[in-house]
N, C-alpha and C positions, 0 to 999 in steps of 0.2 A: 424542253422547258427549263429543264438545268443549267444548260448554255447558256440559255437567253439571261437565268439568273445573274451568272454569274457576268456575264459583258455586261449586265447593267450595275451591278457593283462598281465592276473595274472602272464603267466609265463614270459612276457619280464621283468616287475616287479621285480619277484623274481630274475630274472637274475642282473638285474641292483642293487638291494639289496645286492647281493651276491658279486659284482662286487667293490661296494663302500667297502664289508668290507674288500676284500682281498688288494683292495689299502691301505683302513689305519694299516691292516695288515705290510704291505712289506715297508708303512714308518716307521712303527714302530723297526722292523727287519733294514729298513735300518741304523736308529739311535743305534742300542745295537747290529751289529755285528761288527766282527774282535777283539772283546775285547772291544769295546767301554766301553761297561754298564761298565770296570772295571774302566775307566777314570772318568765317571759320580759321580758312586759310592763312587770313592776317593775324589772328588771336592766335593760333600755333607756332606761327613764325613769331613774333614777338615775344610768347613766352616762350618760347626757345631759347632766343635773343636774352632775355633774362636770366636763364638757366645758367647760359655759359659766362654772361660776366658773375652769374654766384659764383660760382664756381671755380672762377678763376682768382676769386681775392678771398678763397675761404681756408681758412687753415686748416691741414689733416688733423682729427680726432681718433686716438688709439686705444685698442682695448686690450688690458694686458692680465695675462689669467696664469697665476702659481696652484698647483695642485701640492698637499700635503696630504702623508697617509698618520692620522694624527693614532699613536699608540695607544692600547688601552694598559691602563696602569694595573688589571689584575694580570695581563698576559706578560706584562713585561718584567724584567727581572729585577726590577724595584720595587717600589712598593712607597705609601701613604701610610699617613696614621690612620685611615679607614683601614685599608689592605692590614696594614698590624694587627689589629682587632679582631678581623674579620676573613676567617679565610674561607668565606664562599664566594660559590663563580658567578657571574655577572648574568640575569637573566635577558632576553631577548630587550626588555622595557627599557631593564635598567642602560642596558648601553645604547640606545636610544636615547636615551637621557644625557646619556657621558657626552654624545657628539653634541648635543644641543647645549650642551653647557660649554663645551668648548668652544664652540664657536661662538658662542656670546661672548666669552675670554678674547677670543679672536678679534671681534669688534668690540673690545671693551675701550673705555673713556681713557682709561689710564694706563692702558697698552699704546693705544694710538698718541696718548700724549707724550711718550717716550720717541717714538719716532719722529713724530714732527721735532722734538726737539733733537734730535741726532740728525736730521736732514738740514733743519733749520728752517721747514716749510713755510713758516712765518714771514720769512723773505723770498721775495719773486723778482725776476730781472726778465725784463720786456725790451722788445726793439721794436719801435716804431716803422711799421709797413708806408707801401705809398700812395693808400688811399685812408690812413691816418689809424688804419688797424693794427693792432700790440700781438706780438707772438714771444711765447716764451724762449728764454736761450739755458734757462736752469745754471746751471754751473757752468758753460761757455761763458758767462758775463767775466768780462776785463778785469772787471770791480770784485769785492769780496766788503760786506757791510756789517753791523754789527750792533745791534740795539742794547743798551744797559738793561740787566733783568726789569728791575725795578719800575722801568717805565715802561720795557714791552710787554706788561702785566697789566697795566691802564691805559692800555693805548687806545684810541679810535681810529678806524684805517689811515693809513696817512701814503701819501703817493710821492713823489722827488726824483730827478731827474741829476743825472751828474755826466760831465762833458768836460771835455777838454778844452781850457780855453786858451793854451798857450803853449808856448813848448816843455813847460817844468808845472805848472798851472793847469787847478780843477776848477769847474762850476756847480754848488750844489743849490739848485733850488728848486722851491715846489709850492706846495700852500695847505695846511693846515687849521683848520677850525675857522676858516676861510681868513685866515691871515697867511698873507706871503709872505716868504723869506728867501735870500740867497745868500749864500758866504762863500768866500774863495779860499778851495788850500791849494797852498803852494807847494807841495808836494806829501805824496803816498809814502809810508803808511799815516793817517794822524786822528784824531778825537778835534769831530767839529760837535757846537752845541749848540745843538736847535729847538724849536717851540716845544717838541714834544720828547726830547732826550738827549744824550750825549751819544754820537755815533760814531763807531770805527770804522775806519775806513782803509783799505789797504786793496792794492794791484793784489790780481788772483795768478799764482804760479803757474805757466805751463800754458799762458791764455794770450792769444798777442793782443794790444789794444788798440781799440778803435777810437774812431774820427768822430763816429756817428753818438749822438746821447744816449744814453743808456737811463731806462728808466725801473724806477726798482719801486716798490706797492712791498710797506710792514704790513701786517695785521697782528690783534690779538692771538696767543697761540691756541687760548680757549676757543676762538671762533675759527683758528683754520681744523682745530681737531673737529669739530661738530660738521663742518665742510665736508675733512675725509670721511670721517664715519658713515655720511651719506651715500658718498659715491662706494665705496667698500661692498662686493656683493658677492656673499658666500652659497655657494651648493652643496650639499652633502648628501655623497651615494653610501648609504646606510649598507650594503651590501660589502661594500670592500673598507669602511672606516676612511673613505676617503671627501678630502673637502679640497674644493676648490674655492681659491678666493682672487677674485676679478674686480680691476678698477680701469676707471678710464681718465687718459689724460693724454694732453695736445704735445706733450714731450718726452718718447721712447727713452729717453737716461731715466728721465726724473719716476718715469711708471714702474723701472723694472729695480730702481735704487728704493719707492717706497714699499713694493711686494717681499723684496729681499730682507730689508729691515724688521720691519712687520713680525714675518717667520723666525728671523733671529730672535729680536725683543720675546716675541712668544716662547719660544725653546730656553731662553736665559729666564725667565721666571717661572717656564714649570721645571727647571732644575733648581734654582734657588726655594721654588716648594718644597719641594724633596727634599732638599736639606734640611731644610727648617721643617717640616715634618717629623725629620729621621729626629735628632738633635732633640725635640720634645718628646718627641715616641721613646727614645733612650731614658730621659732624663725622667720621666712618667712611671716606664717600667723599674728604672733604679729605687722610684720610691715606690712604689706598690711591692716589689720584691723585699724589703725589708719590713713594711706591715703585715706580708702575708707571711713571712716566717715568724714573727713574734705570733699573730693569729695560730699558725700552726700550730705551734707547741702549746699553746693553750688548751686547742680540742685534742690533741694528744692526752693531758693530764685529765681531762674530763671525762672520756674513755677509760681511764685506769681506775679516776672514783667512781665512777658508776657500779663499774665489776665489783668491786671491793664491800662498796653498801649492801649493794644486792644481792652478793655471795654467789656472781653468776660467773660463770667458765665459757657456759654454751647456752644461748636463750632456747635455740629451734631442740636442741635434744631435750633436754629438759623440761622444755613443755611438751614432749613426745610422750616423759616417761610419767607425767601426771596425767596424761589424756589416758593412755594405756590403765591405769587404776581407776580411775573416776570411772569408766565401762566397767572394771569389774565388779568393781562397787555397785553399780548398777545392776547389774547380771545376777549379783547373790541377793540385791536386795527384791528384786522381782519373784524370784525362788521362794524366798522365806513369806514374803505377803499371797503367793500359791498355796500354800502349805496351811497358812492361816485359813485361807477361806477352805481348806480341804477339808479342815480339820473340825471348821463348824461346819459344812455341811454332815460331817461324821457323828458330829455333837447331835446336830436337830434328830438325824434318821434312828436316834437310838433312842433319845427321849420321844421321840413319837409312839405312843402304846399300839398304833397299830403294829408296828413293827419291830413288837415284843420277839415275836418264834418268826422274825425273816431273817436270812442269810445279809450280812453286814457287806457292802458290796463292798472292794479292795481298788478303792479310788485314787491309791499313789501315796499315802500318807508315809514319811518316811520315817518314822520312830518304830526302833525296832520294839521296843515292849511294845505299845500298843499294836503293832504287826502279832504278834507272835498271842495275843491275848485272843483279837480277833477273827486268827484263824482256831484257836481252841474253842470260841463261843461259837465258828464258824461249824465244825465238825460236830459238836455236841447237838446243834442244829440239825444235823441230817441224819443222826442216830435217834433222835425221839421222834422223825418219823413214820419209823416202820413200829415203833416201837406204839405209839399213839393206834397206829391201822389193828392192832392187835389188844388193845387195852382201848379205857376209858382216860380222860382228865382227871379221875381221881382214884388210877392206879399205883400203886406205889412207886413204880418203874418211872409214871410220867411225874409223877411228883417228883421225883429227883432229880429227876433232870431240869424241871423246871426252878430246884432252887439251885442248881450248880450253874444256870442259865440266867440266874438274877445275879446271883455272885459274880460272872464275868459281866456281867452287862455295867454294875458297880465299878470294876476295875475297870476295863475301857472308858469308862467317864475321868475316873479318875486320873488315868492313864493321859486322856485328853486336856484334861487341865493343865498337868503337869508339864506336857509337851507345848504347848499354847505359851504356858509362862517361858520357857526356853526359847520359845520363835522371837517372842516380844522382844525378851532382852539382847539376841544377835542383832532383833531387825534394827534396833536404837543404836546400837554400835554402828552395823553399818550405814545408819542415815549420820551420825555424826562423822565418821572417817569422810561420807563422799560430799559435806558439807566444804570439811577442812579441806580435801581435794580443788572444787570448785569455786572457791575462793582463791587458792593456788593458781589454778587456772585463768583465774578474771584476771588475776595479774598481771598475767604474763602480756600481752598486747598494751599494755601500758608501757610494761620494761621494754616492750621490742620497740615499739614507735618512740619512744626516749634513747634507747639504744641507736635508734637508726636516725634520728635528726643530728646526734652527736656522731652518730657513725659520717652522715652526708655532708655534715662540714667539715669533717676531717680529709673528705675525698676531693672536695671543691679547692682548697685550701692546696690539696695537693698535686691538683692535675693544673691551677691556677699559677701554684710554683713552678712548676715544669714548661707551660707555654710561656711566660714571661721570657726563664731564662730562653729560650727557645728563639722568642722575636728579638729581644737584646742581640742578637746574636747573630740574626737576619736583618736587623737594622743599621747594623754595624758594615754590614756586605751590601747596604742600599747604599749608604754613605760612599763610599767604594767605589761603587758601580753605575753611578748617575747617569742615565740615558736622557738625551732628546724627547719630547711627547710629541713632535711634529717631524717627521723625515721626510722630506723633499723630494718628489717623485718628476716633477717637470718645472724647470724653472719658466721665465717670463723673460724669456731673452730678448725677442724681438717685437710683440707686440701687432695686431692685428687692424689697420686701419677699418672705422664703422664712420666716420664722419670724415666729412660730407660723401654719404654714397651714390655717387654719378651715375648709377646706374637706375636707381628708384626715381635720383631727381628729374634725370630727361624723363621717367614715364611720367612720372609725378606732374612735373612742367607741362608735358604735351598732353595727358590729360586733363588737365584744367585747362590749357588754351584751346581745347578741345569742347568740355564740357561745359565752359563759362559760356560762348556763343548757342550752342546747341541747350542750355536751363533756359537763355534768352528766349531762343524760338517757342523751345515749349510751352514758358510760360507767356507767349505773346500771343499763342494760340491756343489754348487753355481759355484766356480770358477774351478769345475772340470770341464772339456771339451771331456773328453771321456766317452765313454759308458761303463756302466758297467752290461749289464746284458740283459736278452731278454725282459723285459718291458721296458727298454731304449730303443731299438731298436724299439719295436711296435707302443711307444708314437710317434716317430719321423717318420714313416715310412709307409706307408698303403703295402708295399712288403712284402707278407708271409711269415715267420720266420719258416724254414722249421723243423731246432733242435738247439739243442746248446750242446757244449762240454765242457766237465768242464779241470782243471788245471793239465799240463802232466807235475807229479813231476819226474819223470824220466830223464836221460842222452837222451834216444834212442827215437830218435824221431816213429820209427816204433813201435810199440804198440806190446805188447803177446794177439795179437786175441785168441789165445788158453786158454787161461786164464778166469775163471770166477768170477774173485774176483776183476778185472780191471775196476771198475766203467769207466774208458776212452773207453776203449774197449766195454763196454755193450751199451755204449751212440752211437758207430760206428753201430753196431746191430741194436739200436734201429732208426739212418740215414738210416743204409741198409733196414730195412724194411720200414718206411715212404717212399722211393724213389720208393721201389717196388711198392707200392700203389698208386704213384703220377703218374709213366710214364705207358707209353700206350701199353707195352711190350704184340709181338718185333717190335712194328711200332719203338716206340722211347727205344736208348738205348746207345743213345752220351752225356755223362755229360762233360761238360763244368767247368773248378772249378776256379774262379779266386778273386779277390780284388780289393782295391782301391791303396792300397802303400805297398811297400814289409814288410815283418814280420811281416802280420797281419795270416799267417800260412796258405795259401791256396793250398803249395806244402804239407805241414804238413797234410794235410785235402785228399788230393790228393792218397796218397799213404796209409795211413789207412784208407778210404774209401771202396782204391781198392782192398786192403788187405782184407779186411772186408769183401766183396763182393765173394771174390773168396776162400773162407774157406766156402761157400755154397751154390759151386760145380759149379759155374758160371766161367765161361770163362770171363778173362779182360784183357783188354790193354790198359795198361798206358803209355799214350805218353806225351813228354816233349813238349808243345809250347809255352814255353819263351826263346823263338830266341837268347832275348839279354843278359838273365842273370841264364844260366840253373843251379840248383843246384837238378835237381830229381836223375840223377843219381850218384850223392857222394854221395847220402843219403843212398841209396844200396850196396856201395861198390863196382858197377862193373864199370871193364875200359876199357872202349872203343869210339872210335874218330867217329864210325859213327854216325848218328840219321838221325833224321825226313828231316834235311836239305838237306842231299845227297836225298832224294825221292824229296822234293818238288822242288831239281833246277833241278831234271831229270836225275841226274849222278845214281841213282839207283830204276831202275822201279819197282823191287821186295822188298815189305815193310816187308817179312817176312826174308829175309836178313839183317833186321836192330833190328828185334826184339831179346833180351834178356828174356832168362826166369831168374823164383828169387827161390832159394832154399827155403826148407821147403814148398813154396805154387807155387804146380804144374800149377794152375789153374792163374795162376800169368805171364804176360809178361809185360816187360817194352822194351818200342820205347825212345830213349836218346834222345837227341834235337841236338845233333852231333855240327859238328866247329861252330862259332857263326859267321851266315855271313854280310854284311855289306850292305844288305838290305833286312832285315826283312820283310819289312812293303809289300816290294812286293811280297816277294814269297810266302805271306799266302792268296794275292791275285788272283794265281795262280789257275790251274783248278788241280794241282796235288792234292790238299790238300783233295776235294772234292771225287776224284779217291781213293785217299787214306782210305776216311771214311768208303765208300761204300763198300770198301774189307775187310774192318776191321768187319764189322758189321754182314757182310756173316758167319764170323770165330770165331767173341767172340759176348758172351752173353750181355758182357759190353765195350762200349768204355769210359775212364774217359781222357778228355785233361786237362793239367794241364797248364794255359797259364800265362802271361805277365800281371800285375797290371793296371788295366784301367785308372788310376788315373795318372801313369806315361806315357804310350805311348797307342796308337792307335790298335795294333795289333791284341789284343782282339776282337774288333769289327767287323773285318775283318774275325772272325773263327766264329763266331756266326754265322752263316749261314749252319752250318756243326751241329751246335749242336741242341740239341733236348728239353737240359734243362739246365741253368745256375746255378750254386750254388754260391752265391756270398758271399764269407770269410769276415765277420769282427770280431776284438778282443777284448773282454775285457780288459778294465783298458789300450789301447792301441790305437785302433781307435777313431779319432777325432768324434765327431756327425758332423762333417760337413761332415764328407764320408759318412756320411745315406742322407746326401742332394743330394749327386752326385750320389749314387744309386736312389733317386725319379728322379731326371732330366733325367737318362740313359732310368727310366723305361717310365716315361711320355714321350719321344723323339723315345722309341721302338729301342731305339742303340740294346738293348740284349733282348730277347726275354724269354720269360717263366723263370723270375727269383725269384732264391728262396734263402731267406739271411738264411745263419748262421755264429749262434756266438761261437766265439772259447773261448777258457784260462776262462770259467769263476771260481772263485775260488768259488764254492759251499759251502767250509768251511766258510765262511764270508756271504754269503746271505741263510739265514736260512728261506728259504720260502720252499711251500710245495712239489715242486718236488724234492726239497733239501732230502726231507726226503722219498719220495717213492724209490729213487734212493740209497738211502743209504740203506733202508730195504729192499726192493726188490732186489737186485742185490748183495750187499755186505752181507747181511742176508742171502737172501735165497739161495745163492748158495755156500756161504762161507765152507761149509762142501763136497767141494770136488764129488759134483753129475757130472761132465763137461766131457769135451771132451777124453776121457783117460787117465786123469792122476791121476785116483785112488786116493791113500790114501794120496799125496801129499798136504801139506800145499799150502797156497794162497804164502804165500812168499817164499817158496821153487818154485815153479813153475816160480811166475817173477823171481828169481834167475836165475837158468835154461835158462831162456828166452833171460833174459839179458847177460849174458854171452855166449849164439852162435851168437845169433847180436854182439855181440864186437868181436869175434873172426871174424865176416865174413865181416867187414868195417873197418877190422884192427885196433881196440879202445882194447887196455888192461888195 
């Protein structure tokens, strides 16, 4: 089962392989027949043909490309009045920027305007080709010319010619503001005046002169600088600081004299920068160095008064040694405000009566009398109580003690006053001393941030003086040392020819004489609308194409079936037998033959069909049913007013009464379509039609009905009921592809039943595909020597001769 899979892959595969090539096959074929290839063939030789006289009168176009590795000015040993100023190093951006700015220097307006004027670019000298085109000679020119400023400042182009017209004797003329002029000088050097200036004119050194006119083109030099600037095209590889600048011109001197220049003029004004930088940067620092020393010594003496006001030496120690007091001050003033509340808690516990006979608790008070009272009241306290446990309150013993116990209780108070007034008076000193400290204090940060702005311009002042003298000094050494900002890494010696490139043009050329004929075909078949062939038909169509017929160059529309050299005739053979194979014979043996519009050949189809059919040995009847527009029987010659109509409106029940036979083919009858009556449509609706079939069918081998165009009337559809199989006619180079639409719609709607398209008129001569050629060898080959039907040693064209001439004689054609 896997096998089998897989060989029916391989072989859908190979089919589809085989499929794609015969498509590009047959587009192929379709582009190189009828003669085309000769039309192609002559379009490419011809612009060939063109190619090379371009070519041959066109002047070489060169491209010439100078590399500079342009310096940067913080790395170099000079230096700018930025670099003066500023000694930091150039970030990634900023020199980025440096090359973008140079190279806009590079193409600037009044860079480029110095070189035109050092070259003299404003003047051009031309020699006259010999198909009347001008090619530069640059400085080769014999001549050497010479416009006064003044008026090559307002010039408008002006063109002039000058020639020799004698042995010692010039010719200058030309024209002007469409005014002509010529003057003659009698000899070089000399100042001729003409419409538009006074010109010099002198023999050029080192140049021998010619015979031929030399023609020389002023322009303004403001419009050849705006020229250069154009063509002027710079790259810059950010990587190495390198730039390339590339122009193009028809003259290898004059391309490699304006890149040369260029770089010079460049390198001469960023040295002349430099100088004049240095020069100002000198003269800048000369005077700031004598405002900063006058500055100087000014916050020198502001430093001295400051100290002097403020009686200061040292700010930071000295307010060390008030910080250090103001704490202690602190520290004792905390002590003494302890003492205080000690002192009234000592006050309350004593005046409290409960706490007449308690021990006086020794809470830290530091006065020694009151110390030393307290513990005496303290002791006498613990002697009356043994003394009490032994006696009454109103023992003598306890009475003494208790007035020796009032008596100390009196001095501890008193004691406490005393000491209380002493606390007060330290504690007021020391809030005054740490007053007077803390004001001290506040001050200090006033004196220092005034000390230090005076101290900060004394230091600016001074490190201000030091870099001055510094860059004086290094600017001095720029001056000196002036480098180049552009150094020259590849000159532009020789220059690279880009015009005219012979190589692009031949393809260039050959395809356009190429593709001009082949846009032709495309678009001549694009906008065809008819079919041309049975792959047109197939693409458009899923209705089996059952044969096709090739192009009946013949008068007689009836074919020499006898004939084997009838490639038309072989193709009828090769219908008769596909048909044999298709129908169901003799269930089915009713063909049907019709179309979508007339003259697409479906009575043509009709009648050598049935001719076809009945040369072997087959009984047929050919009936006419196109009601409205019969033309079967003048195509036979015979004449008679009955047909199919006298049967189907009933005026004649016997259909073999209306039948004609056709000479030469016994096996041959034709049914006419008889007067044309003036409703069609009904009487093929009729149940004669039906009667009709079924008798015909008993009696011949074949019935072929040849009916009425689908496309035009209805009729048709009405006989399909009767048939067995449709042949449906269309023409090459004649049928619209929209009749392949109305054949899908007929068939998808099942109007006609069991249809099968063929394609008529095709001209096999013009589509060289490969039945083109079985057909031609097979048929015209192999039978051409006269093997056929009886006619012995006769030629192929003696035969259709013969042929043609009893068909004319029997439909009255001489």
């Amino acid at each position: 089962m896997e096998e089998t899979g897989q060989n029916q892959n391989y072989t859908a595969s190979h089919l589809n392989s085989q499929q794609k090539i015969l498509e590009l096959r047959e587009l192929v074929y379709r582009y190189l027949r009828r003669g085309r290839w000769l039309g192609i063939t002559a379009s490419v030789a011809v612009s060939l043909i063109v190619c090379y006289f371009y070519l041959k009168f066109q002047y070489p176009v060169y491209e010439f490309t100078t590399s500079v590795l342009v310096i940067d000015p913080k790395e170099s040993e000079g230096m700018n009045v930025l670099a003066a100023l500023d000694n930091t190093s150039f970030t990634a951006a900023r020199k980025r920027n440096m090359l973008s700015n140079e190279v806009e220097l590079i193409k600037s307006q009044p860079l480029m305007q110095k070189v035109v004027n050092k070259l003299e670019l404003h003047t051009n000298y031309y020699l006259k080709g010999v198909l009347g085109n001008y090619q530069e000679i640059y400085n080769n020119a014999p001549y050497y010319v010479k416009l006064d400023t003044l008026s090559l400042n307002n010039l408008d182009q002006v063109a002039f010619t000058i020639a020799p017209e004698n042995e010692h004797g010039y010719r200058i003329e030309g024209e002007y503001h469409n005014e002509k002029f010529k003057v003659d000088a009698i000899s070089l050097p000399t100042i001729v005046k003409l419409p538009f200036g006074n010109l010099f004119i002198k023999l050029r050194g080192g140049v021998s002169p010619l015979d031929h006119p030399v023609e020389i083109r002023i322009k303004r030099p403001a419009d050849v600088v705006g020229d250069m600037l154009s063509q002027i095209k710079t790259d810059v590889d950010q990587t190495s600081d390198r730039v390339n600048i590339s122009l193009q011109s028809g003259n290898i001197r004059k391309g490699n004299d304006i890149l040369k220049v260029l770089v010079e003029r460049y390198n001469e004004d960023a040295i002349a920068q430099i100088n004049m930088s240095a020069v100002n940067t000198t003269r800048f620092i000369n005077d700031r160095l004598a405002l900063i020393t006058k500055e100087l010594g000014e916050v020198e003496h502001n430093v001295e008064d400051f100290k002097q006001t403020n009686q200061l030496t040292d700010i930071t120690s000295e307010a060390g040694v008030f910080v250090a007091r103001n704490n202690e001050y602190k520290d004792k003033q905390i002590e003494l405000e302890t003492q205080l509340s000690l002192v009234k808690f000592l006050d309350e516990f004593i005046k409290n009566p409960a706490n007449n006979y308690s021990l006086i608790p020794n809470i830290g008070v530091t006065d020694a009398g009151v110390q030393s009272v307290v513990q005496s009241y303290n002791e006498l306290i613990t002697k009356r109580e043994p003394v009490l446990r032994s006696s009454s309150e109103e023992g003598p013993q306890v009475k003494a003690i208790n007035q020796q116990l009032k008596y100390y209780r009196s001095a501890i108070l008193t004691g406490i006053v005393s000491f209380r007034k002493g606390l007060m008076v330290s504690l007021n000193d020391l809030k005054a001393l740490d007053q007077k400290t803390s004001a001290r204090i506040k001050e200090v940060p006033r004196q220092e941030r005034e000390f230090l702005e005076i101290q900060r311009q004394q230091k600016i002042k001074e490190n201000l003086y030091i870099f001055l003298l510094q860059k004086r000094e290094e600017t001095a050494l720029t001056m000196a040392v002036a480098i180049p900002r552009a150094r020259v890494v590849k000159y532009s010696d020789g220059g690279v020819q880009i015009a005219p490139d012979s190589h692009k043009l031949w393809i260039y050329f050959f395809l356009f004489g190429l593709g001009l004929p082949l846009l032709i075909i495309y678009l001549k078949e694009m906008l065809n609308t008819n079919i041309e062939s049975r792959n047109d038909v197939e693409k458009l169509s899923k209705v089996p194409v059952l044969s096709e017929l090739g192009h009946n160059k013949t008068d007689c529309i009836l074919l020499n079936h006898l004939s084997q050299s009838d490639s038309n005739a072989e193709l009828f053979r090769l219908l008769r037998t596909k048909l044999q194979l298709s129908l169901d014979y003799p269930k089915e043996k009713v063909l049907m033959v019709t179309s979508t519009v007339p003259g697409e050949g479906k009575t043509y189809v009709s009648i050598n069909l049935a001719t076809s059919l009945s040369i072997a040995d087959k009984k047929v009847l050919l009936i006419g049913l196109d009601l409205r527009k019969p033309k079967l029987i003048e195509y036979f010659g015979i004449k008679t007013k009955v047909g199919v109509t006298n049967l189907l409106s009933g005026n004649e029940p016997d259909y073999k009464k209306l039948v004609v036979g056709v000479p030469d083919y016994p096996n041959l009858d034709v049914m006419a379509s008889g007067a044309i009556p003036p409703n069609p449509n009904e009487l093929l609706q009729r149940g004669h039609l039906e009667v009709l079939i079924e008798q015909a069918k008993k009696d011949y081998d074949y019935v072929i009905l040849d009916t009425a165009p689908v496309g035009a009337v209805s009729d048709t559809l009405h006989i399909n009921r009767v048939s067995d199989m449709v042949i449906y006619v269309c023409r090459a180079n004649y049928s619209n592809k929209q009749n392949i639409t109305l054949v899908n719609r007929i068939n998808g709607e099942r109007a006609l039943s069991n249809i099968y398209l063929l394609v008529n008129d095709v001209d096999f001569d013009s589509l060289h595909y490969y039945y083109n050629r079985s057909y031609h060898y097979g048929y015209g080959y192999g039978y051409g020597y006269g093997y056929g039907y009886g006619h012995g040693k006769d030629s192929a064209d003696e035969q259709r001769r013969k042929h043609r001439t009893r068909w004319q004689k029997m439909i009255g054609k001489r």
